[in-house]
Structure formats: C-alpha cells, structure tokens
C-alpha positions as CSV (number, residue, x, y, z in Angstrom):
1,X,243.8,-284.6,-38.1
2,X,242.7,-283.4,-41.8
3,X,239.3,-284.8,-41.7
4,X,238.4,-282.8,-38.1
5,X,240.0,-279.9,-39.6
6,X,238.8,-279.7,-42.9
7,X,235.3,-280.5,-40.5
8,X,235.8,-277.5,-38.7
9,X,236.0,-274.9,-41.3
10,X,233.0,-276.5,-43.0
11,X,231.1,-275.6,-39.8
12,X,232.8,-272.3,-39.3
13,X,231.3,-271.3,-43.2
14,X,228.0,-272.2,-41.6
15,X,227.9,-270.4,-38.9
16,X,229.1,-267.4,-41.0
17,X,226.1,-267.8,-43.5
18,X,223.4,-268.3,-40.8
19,X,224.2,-265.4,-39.4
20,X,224.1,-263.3,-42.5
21,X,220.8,-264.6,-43.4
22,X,219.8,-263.5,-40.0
23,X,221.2,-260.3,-40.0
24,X,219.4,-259.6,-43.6
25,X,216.2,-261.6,-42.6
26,X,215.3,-259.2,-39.3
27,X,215.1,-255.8,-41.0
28,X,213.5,-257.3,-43.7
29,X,211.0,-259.1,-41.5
30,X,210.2,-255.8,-39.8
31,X,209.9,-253.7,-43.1
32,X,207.2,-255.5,-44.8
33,X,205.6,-257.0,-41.9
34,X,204.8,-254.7,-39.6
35,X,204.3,-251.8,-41.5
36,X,201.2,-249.9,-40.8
37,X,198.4,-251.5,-43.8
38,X,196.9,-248.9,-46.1
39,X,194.5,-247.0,-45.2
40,X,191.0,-249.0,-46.9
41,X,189.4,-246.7,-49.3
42,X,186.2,-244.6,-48.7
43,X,182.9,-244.6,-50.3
44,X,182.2,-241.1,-48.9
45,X,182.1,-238.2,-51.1
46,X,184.0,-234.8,-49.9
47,X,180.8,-232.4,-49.4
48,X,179.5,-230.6,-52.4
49,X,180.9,-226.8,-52.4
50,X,177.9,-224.7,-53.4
51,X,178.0,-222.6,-56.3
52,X,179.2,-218.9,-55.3
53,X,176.1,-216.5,-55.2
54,X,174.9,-214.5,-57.9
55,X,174.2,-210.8,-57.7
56,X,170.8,-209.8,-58.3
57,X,170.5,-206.5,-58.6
58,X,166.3,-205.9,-58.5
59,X,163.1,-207.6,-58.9
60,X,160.5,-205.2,-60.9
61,X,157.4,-205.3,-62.8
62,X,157.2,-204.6,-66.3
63,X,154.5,-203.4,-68.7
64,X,152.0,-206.0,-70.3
65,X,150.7,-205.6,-74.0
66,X,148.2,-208.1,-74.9
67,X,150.4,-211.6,-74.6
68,X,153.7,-209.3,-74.4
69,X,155.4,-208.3,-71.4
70,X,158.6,-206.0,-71.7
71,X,161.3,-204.1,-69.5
72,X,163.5,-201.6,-70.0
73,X,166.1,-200.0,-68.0
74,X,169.6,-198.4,-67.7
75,X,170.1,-199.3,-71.4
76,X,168.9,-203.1,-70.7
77,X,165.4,-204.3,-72.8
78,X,163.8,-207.5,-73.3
79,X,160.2,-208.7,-74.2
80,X,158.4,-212.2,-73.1
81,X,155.4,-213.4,-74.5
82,X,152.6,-214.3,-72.1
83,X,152.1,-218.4,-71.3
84,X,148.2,-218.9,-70.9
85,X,148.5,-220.0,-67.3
86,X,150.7,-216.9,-66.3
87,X,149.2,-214.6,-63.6
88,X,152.4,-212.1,-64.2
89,X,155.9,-211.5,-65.4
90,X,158.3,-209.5,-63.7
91,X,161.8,-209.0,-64.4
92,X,165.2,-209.5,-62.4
93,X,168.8,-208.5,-63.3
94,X,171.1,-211.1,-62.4
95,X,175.6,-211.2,-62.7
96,X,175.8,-215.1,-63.8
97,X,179.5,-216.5,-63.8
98,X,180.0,-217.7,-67.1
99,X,181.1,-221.2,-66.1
100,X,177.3,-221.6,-64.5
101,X,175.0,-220.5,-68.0
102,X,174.3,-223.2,-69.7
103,X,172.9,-225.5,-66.4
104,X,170.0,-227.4,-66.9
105,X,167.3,-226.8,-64.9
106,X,162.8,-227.1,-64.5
107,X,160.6,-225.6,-63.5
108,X,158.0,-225.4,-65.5
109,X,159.3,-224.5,-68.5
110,X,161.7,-225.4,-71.0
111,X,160.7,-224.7,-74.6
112,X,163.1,-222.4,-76.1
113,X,165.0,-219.9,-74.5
114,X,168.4,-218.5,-75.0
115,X,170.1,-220.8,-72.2
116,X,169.8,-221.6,-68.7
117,X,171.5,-220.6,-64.9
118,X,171.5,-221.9,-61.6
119,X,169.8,-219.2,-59.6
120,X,168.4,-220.6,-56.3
121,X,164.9,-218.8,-56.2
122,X,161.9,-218.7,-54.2
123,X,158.8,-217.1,-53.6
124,X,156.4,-217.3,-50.7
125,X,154.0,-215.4,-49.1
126,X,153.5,-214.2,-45.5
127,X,152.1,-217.6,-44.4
128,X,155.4,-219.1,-46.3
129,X,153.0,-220.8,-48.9
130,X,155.1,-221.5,-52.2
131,X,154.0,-220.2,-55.6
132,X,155.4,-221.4,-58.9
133,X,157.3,-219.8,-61.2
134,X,159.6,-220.4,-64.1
135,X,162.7,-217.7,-65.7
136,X,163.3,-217.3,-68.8
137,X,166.5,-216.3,-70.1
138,X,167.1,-212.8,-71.8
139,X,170.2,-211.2,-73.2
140,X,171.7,-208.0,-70.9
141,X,171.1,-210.6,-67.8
142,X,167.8,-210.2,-67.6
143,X,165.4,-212.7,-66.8
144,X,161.6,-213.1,-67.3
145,X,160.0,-214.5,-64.1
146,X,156.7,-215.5,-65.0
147,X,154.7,-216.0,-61.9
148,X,151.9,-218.8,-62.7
149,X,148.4,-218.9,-62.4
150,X,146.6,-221.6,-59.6
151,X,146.7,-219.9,-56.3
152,X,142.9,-219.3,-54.7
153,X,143.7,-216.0,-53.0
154,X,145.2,-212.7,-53.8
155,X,148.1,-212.4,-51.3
156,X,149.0,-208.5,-50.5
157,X,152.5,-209.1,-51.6
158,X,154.7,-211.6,-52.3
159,X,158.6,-212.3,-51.3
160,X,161.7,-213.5,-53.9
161,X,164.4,-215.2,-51.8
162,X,167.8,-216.2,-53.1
163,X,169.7,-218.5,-51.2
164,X,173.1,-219.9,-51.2
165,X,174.3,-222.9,-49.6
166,X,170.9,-223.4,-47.4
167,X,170.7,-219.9,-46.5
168,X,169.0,-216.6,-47.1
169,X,171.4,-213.6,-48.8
170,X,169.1,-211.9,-50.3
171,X,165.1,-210.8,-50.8
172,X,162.8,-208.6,-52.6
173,X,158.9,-207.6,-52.1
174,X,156.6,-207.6,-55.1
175,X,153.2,-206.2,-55.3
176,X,150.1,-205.9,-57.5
177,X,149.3,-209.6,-57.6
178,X,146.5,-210.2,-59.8
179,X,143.9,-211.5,-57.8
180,X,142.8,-215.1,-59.1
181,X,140.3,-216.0,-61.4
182,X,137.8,-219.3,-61.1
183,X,137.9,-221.1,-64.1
184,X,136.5,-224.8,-62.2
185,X,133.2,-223.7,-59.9
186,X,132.7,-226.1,-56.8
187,X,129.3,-227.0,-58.9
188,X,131.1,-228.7,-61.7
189,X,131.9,-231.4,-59.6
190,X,129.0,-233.5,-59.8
191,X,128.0,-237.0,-58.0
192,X,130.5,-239.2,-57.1
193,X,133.9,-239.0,-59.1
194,X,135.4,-241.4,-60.6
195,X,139.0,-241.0,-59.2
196,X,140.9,-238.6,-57.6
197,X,143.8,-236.6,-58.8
198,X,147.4,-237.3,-56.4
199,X,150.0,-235.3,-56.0
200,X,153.8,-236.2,-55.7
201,X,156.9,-234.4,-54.7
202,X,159.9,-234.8,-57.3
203,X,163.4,-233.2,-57.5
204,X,163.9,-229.3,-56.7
205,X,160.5,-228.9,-54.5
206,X,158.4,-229.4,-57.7
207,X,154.9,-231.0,-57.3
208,X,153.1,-233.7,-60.2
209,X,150.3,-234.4,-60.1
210,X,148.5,-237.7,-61.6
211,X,145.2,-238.8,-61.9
212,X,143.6,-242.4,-60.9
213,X,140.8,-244.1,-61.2
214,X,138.9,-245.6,-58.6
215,X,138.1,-248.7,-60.1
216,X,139.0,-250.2,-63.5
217,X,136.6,-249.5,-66.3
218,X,137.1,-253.5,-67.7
219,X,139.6,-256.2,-68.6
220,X,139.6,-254.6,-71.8
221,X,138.7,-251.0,-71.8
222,X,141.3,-247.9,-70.7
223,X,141.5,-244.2,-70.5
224,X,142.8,-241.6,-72.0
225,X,142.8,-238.5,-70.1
226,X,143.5,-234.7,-71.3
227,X,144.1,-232.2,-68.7
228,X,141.9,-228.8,-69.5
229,X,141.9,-227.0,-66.3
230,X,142.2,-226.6,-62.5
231,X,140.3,-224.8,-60.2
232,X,142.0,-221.4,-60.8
233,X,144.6,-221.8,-63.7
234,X,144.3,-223.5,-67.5
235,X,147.0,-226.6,-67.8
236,X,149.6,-226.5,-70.2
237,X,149.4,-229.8,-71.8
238,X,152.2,-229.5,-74.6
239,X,154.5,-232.3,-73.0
240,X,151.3,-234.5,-72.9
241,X,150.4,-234.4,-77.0
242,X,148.7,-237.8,-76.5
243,X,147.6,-237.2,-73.1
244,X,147.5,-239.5,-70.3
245,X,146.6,-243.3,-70.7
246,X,146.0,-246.5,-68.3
247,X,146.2,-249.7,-69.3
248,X,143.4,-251.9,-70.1
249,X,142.3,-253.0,-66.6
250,X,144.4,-250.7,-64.9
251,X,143.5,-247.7,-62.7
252,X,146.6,-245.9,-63.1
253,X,148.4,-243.4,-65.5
254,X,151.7,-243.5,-67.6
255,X,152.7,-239.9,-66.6
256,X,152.3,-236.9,-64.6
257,X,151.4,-233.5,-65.8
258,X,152.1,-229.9,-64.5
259,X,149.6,-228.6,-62.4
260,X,151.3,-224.9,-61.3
261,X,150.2,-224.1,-57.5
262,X,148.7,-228.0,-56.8
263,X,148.4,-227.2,-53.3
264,X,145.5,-224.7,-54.0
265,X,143.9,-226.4,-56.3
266,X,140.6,-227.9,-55.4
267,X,139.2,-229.6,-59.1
268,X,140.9,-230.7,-62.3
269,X,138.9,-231.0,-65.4
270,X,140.2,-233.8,-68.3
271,X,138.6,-234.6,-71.6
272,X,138.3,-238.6,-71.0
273,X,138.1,-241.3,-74.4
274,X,137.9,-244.8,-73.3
275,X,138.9,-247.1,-75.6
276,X,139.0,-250.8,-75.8
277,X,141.4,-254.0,-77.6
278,X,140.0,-254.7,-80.9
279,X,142.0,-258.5,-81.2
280,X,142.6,-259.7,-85.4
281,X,144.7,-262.5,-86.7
282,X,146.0,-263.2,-89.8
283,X,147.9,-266.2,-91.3
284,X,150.9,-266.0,-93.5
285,X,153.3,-268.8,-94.7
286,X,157.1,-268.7,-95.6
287,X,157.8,-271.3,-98.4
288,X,162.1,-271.4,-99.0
289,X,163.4,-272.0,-95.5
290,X,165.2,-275.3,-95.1
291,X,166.9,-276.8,-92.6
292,X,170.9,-278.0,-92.9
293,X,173.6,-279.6,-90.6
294,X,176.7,-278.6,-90.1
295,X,179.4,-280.3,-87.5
296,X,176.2,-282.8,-86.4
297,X,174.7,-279.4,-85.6
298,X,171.1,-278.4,-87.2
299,X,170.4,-274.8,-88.1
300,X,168.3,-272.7,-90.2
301,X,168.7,-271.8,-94.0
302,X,167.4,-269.1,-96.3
303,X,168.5,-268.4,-99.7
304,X,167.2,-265.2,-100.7
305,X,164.9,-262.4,-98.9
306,X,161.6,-263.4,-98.6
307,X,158.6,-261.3,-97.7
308,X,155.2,-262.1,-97.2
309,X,152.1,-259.7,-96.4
310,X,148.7,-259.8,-94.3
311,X,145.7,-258.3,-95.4
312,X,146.2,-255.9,-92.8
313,X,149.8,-255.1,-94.5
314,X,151.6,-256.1,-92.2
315,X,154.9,-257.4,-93.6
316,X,156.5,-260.6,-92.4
317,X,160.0,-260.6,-93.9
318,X,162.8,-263.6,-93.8
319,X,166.1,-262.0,-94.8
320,X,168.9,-264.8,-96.7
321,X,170.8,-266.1,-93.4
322,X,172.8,-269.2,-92.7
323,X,173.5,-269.3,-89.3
324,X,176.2,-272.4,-90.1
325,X,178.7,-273.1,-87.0
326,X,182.0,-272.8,-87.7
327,X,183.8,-275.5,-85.9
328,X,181.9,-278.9,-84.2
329,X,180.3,-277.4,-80.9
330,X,180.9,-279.7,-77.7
331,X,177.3,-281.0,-77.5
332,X,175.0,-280.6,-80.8
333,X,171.6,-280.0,-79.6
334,X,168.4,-280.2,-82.1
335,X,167.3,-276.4,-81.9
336,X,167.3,-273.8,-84.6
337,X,166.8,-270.2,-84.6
338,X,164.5,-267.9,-87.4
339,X,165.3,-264.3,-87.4
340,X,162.5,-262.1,-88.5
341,X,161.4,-258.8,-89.6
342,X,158.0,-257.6,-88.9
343,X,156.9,-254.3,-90.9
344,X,154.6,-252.5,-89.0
345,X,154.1,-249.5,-91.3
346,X,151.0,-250.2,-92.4
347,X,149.0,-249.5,-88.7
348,X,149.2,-246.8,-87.3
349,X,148.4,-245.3,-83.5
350,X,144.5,-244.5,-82.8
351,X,144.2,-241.4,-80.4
352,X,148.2,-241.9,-79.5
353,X,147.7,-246.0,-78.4
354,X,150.1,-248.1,-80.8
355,X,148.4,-251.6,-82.0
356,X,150.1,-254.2,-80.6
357,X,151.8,-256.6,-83.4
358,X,153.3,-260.1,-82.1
359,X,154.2,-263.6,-84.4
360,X,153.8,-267.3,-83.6
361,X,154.5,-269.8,-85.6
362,X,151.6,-272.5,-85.9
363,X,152.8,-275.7,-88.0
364,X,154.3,-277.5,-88.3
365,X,155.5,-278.6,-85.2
366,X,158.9,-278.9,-84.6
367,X,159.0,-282.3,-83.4
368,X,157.7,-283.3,-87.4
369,X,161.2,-282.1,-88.2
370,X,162.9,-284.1,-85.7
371,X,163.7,-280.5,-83.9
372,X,163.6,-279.7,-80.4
373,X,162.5,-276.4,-80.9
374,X,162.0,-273.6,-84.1
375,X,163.1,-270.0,-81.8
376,X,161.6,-267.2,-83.4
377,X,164.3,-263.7,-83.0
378,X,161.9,-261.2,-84.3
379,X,162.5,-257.2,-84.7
380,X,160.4,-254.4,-85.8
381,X,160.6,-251.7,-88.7
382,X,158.9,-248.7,-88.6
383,X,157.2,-248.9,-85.1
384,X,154.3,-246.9,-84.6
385,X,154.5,-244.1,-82.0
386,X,152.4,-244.1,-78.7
387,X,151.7,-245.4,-76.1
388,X,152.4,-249.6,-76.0
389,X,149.2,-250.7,-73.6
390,X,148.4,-254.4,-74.8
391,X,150.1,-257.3,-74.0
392,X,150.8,-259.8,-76.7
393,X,148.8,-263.2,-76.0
394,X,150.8,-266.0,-74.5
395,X,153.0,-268.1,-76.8
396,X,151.3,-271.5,-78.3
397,X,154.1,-274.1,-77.2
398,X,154.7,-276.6,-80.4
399,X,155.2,-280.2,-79.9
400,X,159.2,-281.0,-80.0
401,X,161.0,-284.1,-80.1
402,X,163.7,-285.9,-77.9
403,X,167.0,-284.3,-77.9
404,X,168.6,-286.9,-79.9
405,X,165.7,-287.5,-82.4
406,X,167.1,-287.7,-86.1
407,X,166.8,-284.1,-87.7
408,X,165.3,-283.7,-91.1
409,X,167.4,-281.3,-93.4
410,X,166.4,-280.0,-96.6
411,X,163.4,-277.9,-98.0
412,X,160.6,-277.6,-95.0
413,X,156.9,-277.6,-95.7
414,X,155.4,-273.9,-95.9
415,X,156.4,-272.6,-92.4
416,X,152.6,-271.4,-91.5
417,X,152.8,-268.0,-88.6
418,X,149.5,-266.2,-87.2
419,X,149.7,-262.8,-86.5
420,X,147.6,-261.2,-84.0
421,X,147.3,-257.6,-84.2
422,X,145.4,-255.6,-80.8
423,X,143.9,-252.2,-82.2
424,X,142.6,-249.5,-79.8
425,X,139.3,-248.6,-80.0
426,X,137.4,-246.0,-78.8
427,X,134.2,-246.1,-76.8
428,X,133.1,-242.9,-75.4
429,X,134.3,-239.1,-75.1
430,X,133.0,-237.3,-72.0
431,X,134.2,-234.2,-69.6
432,X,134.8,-235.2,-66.3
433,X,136.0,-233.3,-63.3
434,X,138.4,-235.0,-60.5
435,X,139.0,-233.9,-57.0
436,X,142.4,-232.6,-56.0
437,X,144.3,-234.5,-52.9
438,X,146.1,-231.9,-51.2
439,X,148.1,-234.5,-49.4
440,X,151.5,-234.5,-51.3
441,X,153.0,-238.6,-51.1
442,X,156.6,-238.3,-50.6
443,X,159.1,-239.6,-53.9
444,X,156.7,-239.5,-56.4
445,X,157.5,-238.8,-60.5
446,X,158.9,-235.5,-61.2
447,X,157.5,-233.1,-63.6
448,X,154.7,-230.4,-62.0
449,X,155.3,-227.5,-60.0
450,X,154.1,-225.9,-56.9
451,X,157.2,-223.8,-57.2
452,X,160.2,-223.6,-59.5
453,X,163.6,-225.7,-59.0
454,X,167.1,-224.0,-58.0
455,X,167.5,-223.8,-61.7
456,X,165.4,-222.0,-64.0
457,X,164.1,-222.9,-67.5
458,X,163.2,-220.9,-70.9
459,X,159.3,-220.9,-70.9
C-alpha cells in the first residue's frame, strides 16, 4: 500500500510539471514564432528634395572697356575681365542661401573666383539651340555671365531660364548679340584629314570634345596635339599645358578639351608634334648584397646604403635592409626579395612625355645561388611629370632552381641590372585642321561645354 501510494504522488508531480511547461511553452511558442519578420531593408534612396529656388532679380548688359566688363547699379558694382573666347558678359543679381555658396560646379570655368552657387541656368535661342556660358562670382550677389564665343549665326535674341526641380520659374530676354566672327575658313581644310574630332556628352549637359586619328602614325611614333581654334571661337587650352597625346601606335587621346558651342562648330585647328621611342640601356652592378638564412628560410641582406649611377644619371640605390623572419614559417621556400630605389631626377619630360625608366636584373641567375627566384620591389624618387606613354619591355625570366635546391648564403657576386630608359622624341611639327562630328556619342568624358552645368564656376 506505500509503494502504490508513494507511486501515485510521483505521478501526480508529473502531471503538475507537464502542464506548467505547457502552459509557459504556448505563449512562448506564439511570441517568437509567429511574429510578423522584419521588414528586409531597402536599397532605394528617398528622392532627392531640390534645392529651394533662388531669386534673380534681372539679367542686363554692362559696359565693355578693352578686356573689362563692369556693372553698376542700385549701389551694387563689379568688374570682369574679358576671356579670349567670350562673345559677351552680362550681369544678373541673384539672393543665394548661404548654406548653397560654396557648391562646386563647371562650366567652363573655374580659375579663381570668389566662390561658387548652385544656380540652375540656361540659355537657348528661339529654335532651343543651347549656348555656353560660365558665372563668375562677384561680391553684392552679382554674377558675371560670360556668354562664349563658337556659335555660326547671330541669333536676334537670346533666353536665360532658371529652373527648379525640372521646371521653368523664371526667364529673361537679352539682346545685342555680337554677331560671330570666322576665325577657321571652309578652305583651310585641305585634302583628306587625318582624323576627325568627336564629341561626347558628360555631367550637367556639357559637351568634350576629343580628337582621333584615323589611323596610327607607327609602332613607335605618337601625337601631341594643341588645340588653337574652332571654326568661330579661339580654344582655351590652359587645363591642357602639355596638350593632348596618343600613345605610340594608338589613334586615340588622353583627354578632352573644351570646345564652347561644339555643336556649331565645323573645323578645329591643333599644332601637331609627332614624336617617337628613343630605347637606351645601361648596366650597373651592386657589389655588398648577401644572402642569409634564418629559421631554414633564405632572404636578402644589405649592410649599408648603396648607390650606384648610369651614365645617363640615373641612380640605382640599395638601402641597408634585412628582411630576417622572425619565427620558423610553416614551409621555407627558396625566394628572396630586393627592394630598390630608382632616382629618376636626372631625365626629364621632352614636350610633356615622361621617359620611361624600368630595372632587370641580368646575372647571375638565381638558380647559381641555389634560389628559386631574386624579386625585384622597386620605387621611384623624383618622377618626372607628363604624360607616361611607353611600356617597359617585357621582363627577362632568370634560370631558378628546384624548390628544395641548397641555398648559398654569404657575400653574392656583383649583382649586374640593365636599365632601359625610352626617351620621346620628336619628329615633325605641322598645323593641321580636323573636321568636327556634330553627332554627340552618349557617356563620354566630361570636361567641354555646349552650355554651362546647374552650377556655375569663377572664370
């Protein structure tokens, strides 16, 4: 009678905890498991508010003095000095929030200036043909609007839209356009030409245009190509100091220029230099590296700086390293690295093209050493500036041993490198005139302008 007693209560207890652990178990159950999940996150960006508009309170002509143009009214003044491919200035007053001056901004300009705003301008005439522009910044909120030079027919007036958010709020009329001036006669294109100058749209409705060969000129030879002038403006070429170059063998160019109305424009004339690779090498020898081991693991060793010249003085320069490891790697391996130093101060750029410097080392081969390989990590001091157009000749591949050959430490023979050096240069200088495209390709470069961006620039 105790035992089946004593048996009943045991049971009883069990009962009692099951159905706590139910009771608990259900709400729990239906609180984390069938909860609603989390909404996934979005890759979608909340829609840009546009800027507020700014007040303009009038578009007016000024008076022009030689290369000055100046306004003055109510108490405001302000002067602007005349770019060479300006047709006109003419001068707007404009309320800029103070949280918007500063914006960067193209069109066209950008060389000075006492800052920038975001002022969403355009100007058209009455068959809604662009024309490009660029503001320049004044004190009082005025702003110099320099109308450019390029278009091939003098429109009876011309229309300054502002807009805000994609559309128009407000306009003005200006007249007295200077009627354009040829500077590139139809007869100065002569025979066949040579290439053919694209143009490209880029960010802000601004136009680049690029010239291109038709064919290369040789494996060896490239251009360099100064823009002078289009058919009805001069080009401003003071972004392009070194002008525009293609590679040896290539028909096109490293960069775009400005070219102010490109859709009018019929010619472009360029000063052209061709130029060629003039290839040199030279043979210099470092005498204290050595070779140690370190943990079963070779590597390279060298006391004291050590710094050997070309005839050409060019500097090859083996600082003290010791690239020792400093605990047993898993699996030694037979290869060693050189870092080196090549001073290039000595050459300098021909006609903005940069000689071309590169090191190989020539003996003795690494496999003489018991090495799989000799890396060479090599930087330069003083660089030359321009343009980098030669490619270094392929690397000469050294004999190496087996990866468990026996490596030699010690004092290595005189460690022999050639250096071949590529100068430019130059063949011929001739003036050549190009054909405009008027197709505009889609996503080209940046950096012309057939009419200024949203946000104006300093000329």
């Amino acid at each position: 009678m105790a035992a089946n007693s004593h048996s009943g209560r045991t049971s009883f207890l069990v009962l009692v905890i099951l159905a706590v652990l139910v009771g608990i178990g259900i709400p729990v159950y239906f609180t984390w498991f069938t909860k609603p999940a989390p909404p996934k996150p979005t890759t979608e960006s909340a829609p840009r508010t546009p800027p507020p508009p700014i007040k303009i309170d009038f578009v007016q002509p000024g008076t022009v003095s030689g290369t000055q143009a100046s306004f003055s009214k109510d108490g405001a003044s302000a002067t602007a000095d005349l770019q060479p491919d300006d047709a006109a200035v003419f001068w707007l007053k404009a309320e800029v929030p103070q949280r918007q001056a500063g914006a960067g901004g193209g069109g066209g300009g950008g060389r000075g200036g006492r800052g920038r705003a975001f002022i969403p301008l355009s100007i058209k005439d009455s068959a809604g043909n662009d024309y490009s522009f660029a503001l320049e910044r004044k004190d009082g909120g005025l702003f110099a609007l320099h109308l450019k030079r390029g278009y091939d027919k003098k429109p009876d007036s011309l229309t300054v839209t502002e807009s805000s958010g994609g559309k128009e709020i407000g306009s003005w009329k200006i007249a007295d356009i200077p009627a354009p001036k040829l500077l590139l006669p139809d007869d100065a294109l002569k025979g066949n030409p040579i290439g053919i100058v694209q143009l490209a749209s880029g960010r802000g409705g601004r136009i680049s245009a690029s010239p291109k060969l038709n064919a290369p000129l040789g494996q060896n030879q490239g251009a360099i190509l100064h823009p002078l002038e289009a058919s009805y403006t001069p080009i401003d070429t003071s972004r392009l100091p070194n002008g525009l170059v293609s590679k040896p063998g290539d028909t096109a160019f490293d960069d775009s220029f400005n070219l102010p109305n490109g859709k009018m424009a019929r010619r472009v004339s360029f000063d052209m230099q061709t130029y060629e690779g003039v290839t040199t090498t030279e043979t210099v020898a470092l005498k204290t590296v050595q070779i140690q081991s370190a943990f079963g693991q070779p590597y390279i060793s060298v006391a004291k700086d050590e710094t050997v010249a070309t005839p050409s003085g060019v500097k090859l320069i083996a600082h003290a390293q010791a690239n020792a490891p400093r605990r047993a790697p898993r699996k030694p391996h037979n290869d060693v690295t050189l870092m080196l130093n090549l001073d290039v101060d000595a050459l300098k750029p021909v006609a903005g093209i940069a000689p071309s410097v590169s090191v190989q080392l020539v003996s003795p081969a690494p496999a003489t050493l018991g090495l799989r390989q000799i890396k060479l990590e090599t930087s330069f001091l003083n660089p030359s500036d321009g343009a980098d157009v030669f490619a270094p000749p392929a690397a000469q591949t050294l004999a190496g041993a087996a990866p468990d050959a026996a490596v030699k430490t010690g004092a290595v023979a005189p460690l022999v490198f050639k250096i071949t050096i590529i100068r430019p240069k130059l063949v011929s200088t001739k003036r050549i005139v190009l054909p405009v495209d008027p197709k505009v390709m889609e996503g080209g470069p940046g950096g012309g302008g057939n009419r200024a961006s949203a946000r104006p620039s300093a000329v």
